[in-house]
C-alpha positions as CSV (number, residue, x, y, z in Angstrom):
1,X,-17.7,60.0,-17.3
2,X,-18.6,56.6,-15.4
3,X,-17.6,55.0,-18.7
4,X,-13.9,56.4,-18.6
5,X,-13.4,55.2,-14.6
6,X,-14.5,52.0,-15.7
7,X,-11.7,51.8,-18.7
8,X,-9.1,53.0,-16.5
9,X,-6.7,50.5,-15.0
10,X,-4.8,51.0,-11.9
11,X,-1.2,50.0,-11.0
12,X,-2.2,47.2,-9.0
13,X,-4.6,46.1,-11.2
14,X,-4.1,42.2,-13.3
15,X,-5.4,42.4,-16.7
16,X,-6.6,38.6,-16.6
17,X,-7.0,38.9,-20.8
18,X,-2.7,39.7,-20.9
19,X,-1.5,36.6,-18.2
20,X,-3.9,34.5,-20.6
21,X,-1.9,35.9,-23.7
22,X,1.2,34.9,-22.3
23,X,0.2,31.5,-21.5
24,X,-0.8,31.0,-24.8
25,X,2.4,32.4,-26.4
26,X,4.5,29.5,-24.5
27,X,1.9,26.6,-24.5
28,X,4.4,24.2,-26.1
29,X,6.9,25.2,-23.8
30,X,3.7,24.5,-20.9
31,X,2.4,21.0,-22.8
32,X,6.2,19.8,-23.3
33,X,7.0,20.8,-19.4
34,X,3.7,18.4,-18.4
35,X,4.4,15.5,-20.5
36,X,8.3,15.3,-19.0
37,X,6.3,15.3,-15.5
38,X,4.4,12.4,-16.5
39,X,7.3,10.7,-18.2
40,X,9.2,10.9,-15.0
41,X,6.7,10.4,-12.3
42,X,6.0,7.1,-14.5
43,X,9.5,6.2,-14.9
44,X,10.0,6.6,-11.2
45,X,6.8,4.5,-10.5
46,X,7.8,1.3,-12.0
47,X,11.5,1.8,-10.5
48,X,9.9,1.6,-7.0
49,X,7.4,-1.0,-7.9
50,X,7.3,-3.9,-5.4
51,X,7.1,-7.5,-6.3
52,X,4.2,-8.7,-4.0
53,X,3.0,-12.0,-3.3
54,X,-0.4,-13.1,-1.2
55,X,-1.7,-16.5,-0.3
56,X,-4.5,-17.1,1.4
57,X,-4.3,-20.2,3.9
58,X,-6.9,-21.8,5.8
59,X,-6.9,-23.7,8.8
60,X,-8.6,-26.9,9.3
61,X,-7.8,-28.5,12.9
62,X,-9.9,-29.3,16.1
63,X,-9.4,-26.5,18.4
64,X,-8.7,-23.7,16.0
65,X,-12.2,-22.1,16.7
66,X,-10.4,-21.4,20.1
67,X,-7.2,-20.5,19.0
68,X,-5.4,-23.8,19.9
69,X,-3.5,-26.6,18.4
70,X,-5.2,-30.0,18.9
71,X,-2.5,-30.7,22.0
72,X,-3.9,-27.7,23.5
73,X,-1.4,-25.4,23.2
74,X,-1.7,-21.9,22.1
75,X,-2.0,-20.4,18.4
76,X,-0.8,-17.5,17.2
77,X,-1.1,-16.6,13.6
78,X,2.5,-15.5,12.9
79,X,3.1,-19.5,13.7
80,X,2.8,-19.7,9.9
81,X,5.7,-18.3,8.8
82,X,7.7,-21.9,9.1
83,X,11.4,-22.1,8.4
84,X,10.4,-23.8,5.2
85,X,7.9,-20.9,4.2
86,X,11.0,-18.7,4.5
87,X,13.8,-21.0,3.0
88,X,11.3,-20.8,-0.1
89,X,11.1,-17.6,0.0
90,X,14.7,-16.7,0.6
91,X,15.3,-19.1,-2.7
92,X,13.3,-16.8,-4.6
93,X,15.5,-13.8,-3.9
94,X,17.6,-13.8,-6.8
95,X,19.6,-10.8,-5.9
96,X,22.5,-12.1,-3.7
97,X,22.5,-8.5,-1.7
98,X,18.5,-8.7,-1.5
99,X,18.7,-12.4,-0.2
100,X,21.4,-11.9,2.6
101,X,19.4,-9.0,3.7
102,X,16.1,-10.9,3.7
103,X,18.2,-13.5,5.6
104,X,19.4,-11.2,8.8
105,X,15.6,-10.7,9.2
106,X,13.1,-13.0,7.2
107,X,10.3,-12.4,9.0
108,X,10.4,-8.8,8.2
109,X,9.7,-9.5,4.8
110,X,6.7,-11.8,5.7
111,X,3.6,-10.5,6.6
112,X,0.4,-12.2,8.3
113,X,-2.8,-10.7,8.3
114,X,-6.6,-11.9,9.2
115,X,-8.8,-12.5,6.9
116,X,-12.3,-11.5,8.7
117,X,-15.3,-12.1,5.9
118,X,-17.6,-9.1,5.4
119,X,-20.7,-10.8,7.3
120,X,-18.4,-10.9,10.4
121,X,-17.1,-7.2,10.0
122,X,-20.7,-6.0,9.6
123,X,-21.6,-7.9,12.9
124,X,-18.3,-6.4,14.9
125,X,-19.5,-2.7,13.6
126,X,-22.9,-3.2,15.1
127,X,-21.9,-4.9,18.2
128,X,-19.3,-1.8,18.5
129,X,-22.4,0.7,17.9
130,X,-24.2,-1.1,21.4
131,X,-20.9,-0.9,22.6
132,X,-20.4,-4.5,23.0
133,X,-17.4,-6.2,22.0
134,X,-17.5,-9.0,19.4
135,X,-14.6,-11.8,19.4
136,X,-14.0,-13.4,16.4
137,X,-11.1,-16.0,16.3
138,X,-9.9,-16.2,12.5
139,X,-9.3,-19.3,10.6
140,X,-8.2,-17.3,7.7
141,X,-5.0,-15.6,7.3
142,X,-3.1,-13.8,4.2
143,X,0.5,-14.6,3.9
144,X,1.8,-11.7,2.3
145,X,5.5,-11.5,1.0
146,X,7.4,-8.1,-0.2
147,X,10.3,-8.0,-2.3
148,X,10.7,-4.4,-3.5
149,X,12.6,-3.5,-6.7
150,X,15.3,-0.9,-7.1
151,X,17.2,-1.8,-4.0
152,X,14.5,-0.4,-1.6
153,X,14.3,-3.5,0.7
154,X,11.7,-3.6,3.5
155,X,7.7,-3.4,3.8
156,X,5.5,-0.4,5.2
């Protein structure tokens, strides 16, 4: 009699061995829906892929350990992004609508980072741990520049 109770199913009962069964009856129609996924999340991908360029600059003058130009006078790393640093890049816009909205704002477009070496980083973590603080005046920087593709015209 415990057999029978343990054979009987109850309304609200899921009979896992049936939901597999249908799965399996449509598993081409299951494969085919995953590979249009991927097809699509790959096609939309490399339409939203952006054309990035880095360079990494170093400076080399007397008083850049403090952060000033050999006359004295302050530096501040987005001083890099020259006029001419942005004329080249707005020549290498080839899209006409791209390149007059690069030109409204150019420096938009034109990012400058730090670049602090690992030894340094290490350092600033430990110092932080003692809480101490740690200045470190870079004289690297990355010049990055983002020109999207698909119309999608600005950097995050």
């Amino acid at each position: 009699m415990a057999e029978e109770k343990q054979d009987q199913y109850y309304e609200d009962e899921i009979n896992l061995s049936e939901v597999f069964s249908v799965l399996w009856k449509r598993k081409l129609w299951i494969a085919a829906l995953v590979v249009a996924a991927l097809v699509l999340s790959y096609i939309w991908a490399a339409s939203h892929a952006r054309s990035y360029t880095q360079s990494l600059v170093q400076l080399n003058f007397s008083g850049i350990d403090k952060h000033t130009y050999p006359d004295g006078t302050p530096f501040e790393m987005h001083d890099l992004i020259s006029t001419n640093i942005l004329d080249v890049a707005a020549e290498a816009i080839e899209d006409a609508e791209h390149r007059k909205l690069f030109l409204s704002n150019p420096r938009g477009f034109i990012t400058v980072d730090p670049r602090i070496p690992v030894e340094v980083m290490e350092k600033i973590k430990a110092m932080e741990r003692e809480k101490q603080t740690y200045d470190y005046l870079p004289n690297q920087f990355y010049i990055s520049f983002v020109q999207p593709k698909a119309g999608v015209f600005t950097h995050e």
